[in-house]
N, C-alpha and C positions, 0 to 999 in steps of 0.2 A: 504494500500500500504506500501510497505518497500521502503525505498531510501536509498542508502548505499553509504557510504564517504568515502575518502582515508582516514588516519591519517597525521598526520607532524611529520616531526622530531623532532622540537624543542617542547617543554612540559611546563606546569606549572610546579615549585617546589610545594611542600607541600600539602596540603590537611587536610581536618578536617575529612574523614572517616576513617573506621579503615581498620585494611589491609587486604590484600587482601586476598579475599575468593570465590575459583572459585563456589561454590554451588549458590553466590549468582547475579552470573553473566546470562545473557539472551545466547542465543543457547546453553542449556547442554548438548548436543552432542557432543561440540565439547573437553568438560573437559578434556578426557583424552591425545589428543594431545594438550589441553594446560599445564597438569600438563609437561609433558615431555619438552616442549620447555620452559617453566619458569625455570626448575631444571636445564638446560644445560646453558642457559644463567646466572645462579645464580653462574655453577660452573665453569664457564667461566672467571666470572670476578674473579675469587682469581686469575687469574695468568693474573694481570696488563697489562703485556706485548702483550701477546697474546689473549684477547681484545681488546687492543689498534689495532693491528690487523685484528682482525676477523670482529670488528665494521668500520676500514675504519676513524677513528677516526684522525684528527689532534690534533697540539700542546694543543693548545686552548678548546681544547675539551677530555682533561683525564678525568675530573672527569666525565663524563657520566659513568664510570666502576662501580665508588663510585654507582651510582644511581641504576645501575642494580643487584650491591651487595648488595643496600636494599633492593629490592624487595618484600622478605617477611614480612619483619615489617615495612615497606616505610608504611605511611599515604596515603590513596586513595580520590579520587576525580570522581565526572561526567564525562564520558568520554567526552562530549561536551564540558567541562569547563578545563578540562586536555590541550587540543591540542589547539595549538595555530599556526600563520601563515597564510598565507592572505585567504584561504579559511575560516577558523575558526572567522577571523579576519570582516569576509563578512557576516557571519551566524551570528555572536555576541551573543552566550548564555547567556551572561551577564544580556542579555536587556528584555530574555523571563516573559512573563509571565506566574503563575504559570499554567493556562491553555493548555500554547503552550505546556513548559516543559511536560503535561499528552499526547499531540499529539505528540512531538520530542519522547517522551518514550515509543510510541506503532510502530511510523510511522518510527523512524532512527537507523540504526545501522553504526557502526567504523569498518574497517576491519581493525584490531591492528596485524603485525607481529607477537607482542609475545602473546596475546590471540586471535587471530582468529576474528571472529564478535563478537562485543559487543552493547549493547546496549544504548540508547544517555544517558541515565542515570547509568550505569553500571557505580559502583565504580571500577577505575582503578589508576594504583600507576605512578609517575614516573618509566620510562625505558628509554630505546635507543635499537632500533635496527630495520632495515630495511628488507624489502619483499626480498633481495640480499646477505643477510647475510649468513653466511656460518656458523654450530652449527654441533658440534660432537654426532649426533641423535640415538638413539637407532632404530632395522628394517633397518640399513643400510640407512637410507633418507639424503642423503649429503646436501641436501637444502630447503629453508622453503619452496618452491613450492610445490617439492614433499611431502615433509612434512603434508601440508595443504590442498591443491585442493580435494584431496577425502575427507574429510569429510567437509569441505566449501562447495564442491557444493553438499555431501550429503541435509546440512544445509539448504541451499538455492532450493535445489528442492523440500525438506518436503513442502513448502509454494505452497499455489494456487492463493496468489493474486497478485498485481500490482508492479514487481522490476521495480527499477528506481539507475541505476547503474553510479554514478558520480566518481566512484573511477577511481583513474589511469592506466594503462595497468595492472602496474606491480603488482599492490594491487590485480586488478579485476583477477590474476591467483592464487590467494590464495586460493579462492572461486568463482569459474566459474560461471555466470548463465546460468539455466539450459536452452536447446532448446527448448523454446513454446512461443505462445505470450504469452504480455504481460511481458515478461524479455528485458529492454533496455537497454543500452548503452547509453549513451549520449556523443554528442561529441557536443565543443563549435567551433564555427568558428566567423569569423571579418566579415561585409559585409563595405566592405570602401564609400567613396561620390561616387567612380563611378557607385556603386554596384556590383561590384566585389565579391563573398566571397573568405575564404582564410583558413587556421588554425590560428589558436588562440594560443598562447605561454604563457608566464607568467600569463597573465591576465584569464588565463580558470579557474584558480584557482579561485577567487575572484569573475567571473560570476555562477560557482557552489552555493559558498558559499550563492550570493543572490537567485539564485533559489533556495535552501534547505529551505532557512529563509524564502522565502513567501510562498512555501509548507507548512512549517509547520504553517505558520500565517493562510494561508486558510485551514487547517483541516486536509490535507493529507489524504483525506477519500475517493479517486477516486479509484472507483471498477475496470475498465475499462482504457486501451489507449485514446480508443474516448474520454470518461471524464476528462482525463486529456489534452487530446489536446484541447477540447473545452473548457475548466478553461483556460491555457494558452493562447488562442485568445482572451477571453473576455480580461483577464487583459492586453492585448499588449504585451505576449511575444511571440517572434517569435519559437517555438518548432517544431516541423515538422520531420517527417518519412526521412530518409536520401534516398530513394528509390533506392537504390544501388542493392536491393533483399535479403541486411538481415534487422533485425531487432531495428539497431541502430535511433537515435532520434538524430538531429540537433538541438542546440540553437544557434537561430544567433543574434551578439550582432553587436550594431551600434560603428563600429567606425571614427572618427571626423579629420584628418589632422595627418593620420599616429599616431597615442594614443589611442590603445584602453583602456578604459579605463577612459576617456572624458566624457562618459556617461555613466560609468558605477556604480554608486551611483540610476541608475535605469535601470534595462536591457529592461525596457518597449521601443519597435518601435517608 
């Protein structure tokens, strides 16, 4: 199975690997609009200004320009260990072992703005830049949407096995997945004490993050929906077919006195 994550804006500094080298990155397909959307972000930031622009960038946040002007000789890091913020924050790569890390490496990819998919180990550099950003694109592409979706959901259709789609609207049109079973959607919702359900705001983040982390502690090896909706019953999570008539997946988390949140140190029922 693949399970694919948003990224976050905010990043680790620094890294111990070397830099960056698309050859050595996971979906090759998608290299050559990643070479084109690195070079335009690279030459974006020599002009301070308009960066600070185009990125949407506050006071407090110039030097992100500095970061994206290293890009090329910026030291890389695991993408899992890169991204930080409460989903990352919920998943915690820190704590893998070196086993999970061979399952997060086969089983997880990042849908990065400025590379496309990458993989949970795919050495990647500090950056800054959002699924909304606007980049002076060669083909006329005014936006990373257009930019990306065709060859994302190229990427994502080559695959026959089990997507598990945790990223955000705006991520998940970067790279669509493709119409068949087996491609989900997941949407987090609250069921309150009355039982009520509801959407889930901040805290969806953070209920991802632990479903990612105990996919990956359980093997992420489910061939099938069924097998993964039956892994999810045994262990107590509530996951479930949204029956709407498409193909998106419900987790619903318990919440305690208006906080979700309360219990969510275990999304277990």
């Amino acid at each position: 199975m693949l399970i694919l994550l948003p990224p976050s804006e905010t990043k680790r500094d620094g890294g111990a690997g070397s830099p960056l080298a698309l050859d050595r990155l996971s979906f090759p397909s998608l290299h050559p609009v990643r070479r084109e959307v690195v070079e335009a972000v690279v030459e974006l930031a020599s002009d301070h200004e308009a960066a600070v622009r185009a990125l949407k960038l506050g006071p407090k946040q110039a030097g992100e320009v500095e970061r994206n002007r290293a890009i090329p000789s910026a030291p890389t890091m695991r993408a899992l260990e890169r991204y930080t913020g409460v989903l990352y924050d919920a998943l915690d790569a820190a704590s893998l072992s070196e086993a999970e890390w061979e399952v997060a490496s086969r089983s997880v990819a990042v849908q990065s703005a400025l590379l496309g998919l990458v993989g949970a180990a795919d050495p990647v550099p500090a950056y800054r830049l959002s699924f909304d950003s606007r980049l002076s694109l060669k083909r006329g592409a005014a936006s990373l949407k257009r930019r990306w979706s065709v060859a994302g959901a190229a990427a994502l259709r080559d695959r026959d096995d089990l997507l598990l789609d945790l990223r955000s609207e705006g991520y998940a049109a970067l790279a669509p997945l493709p119409d068949r079973d087996g491609a989900h959607y997941v949407r987090v919702l609250a069921r309150d004490e009355s039982g009520e359900v509801r959407a889930l705001n901040h805290f969806n983040k953070q209920a991802k993050g632990l479903l990612a982390r105990a996919l990956i502690e359980g093997g992420a090896a489910f061939g099938s929906t069924d097998e993964l909706l039956g892994w999810a019953a045994g262990e107590g999570y509530e996951l479930r077919p949204a029956g709407d008539g498409s193909r998106d997946l419900q987790l619903i988390v318990p919440e305690v006195r208006g906080v979700p949140g309360s219990l969510m140190a275990s999304l277990r029922a």
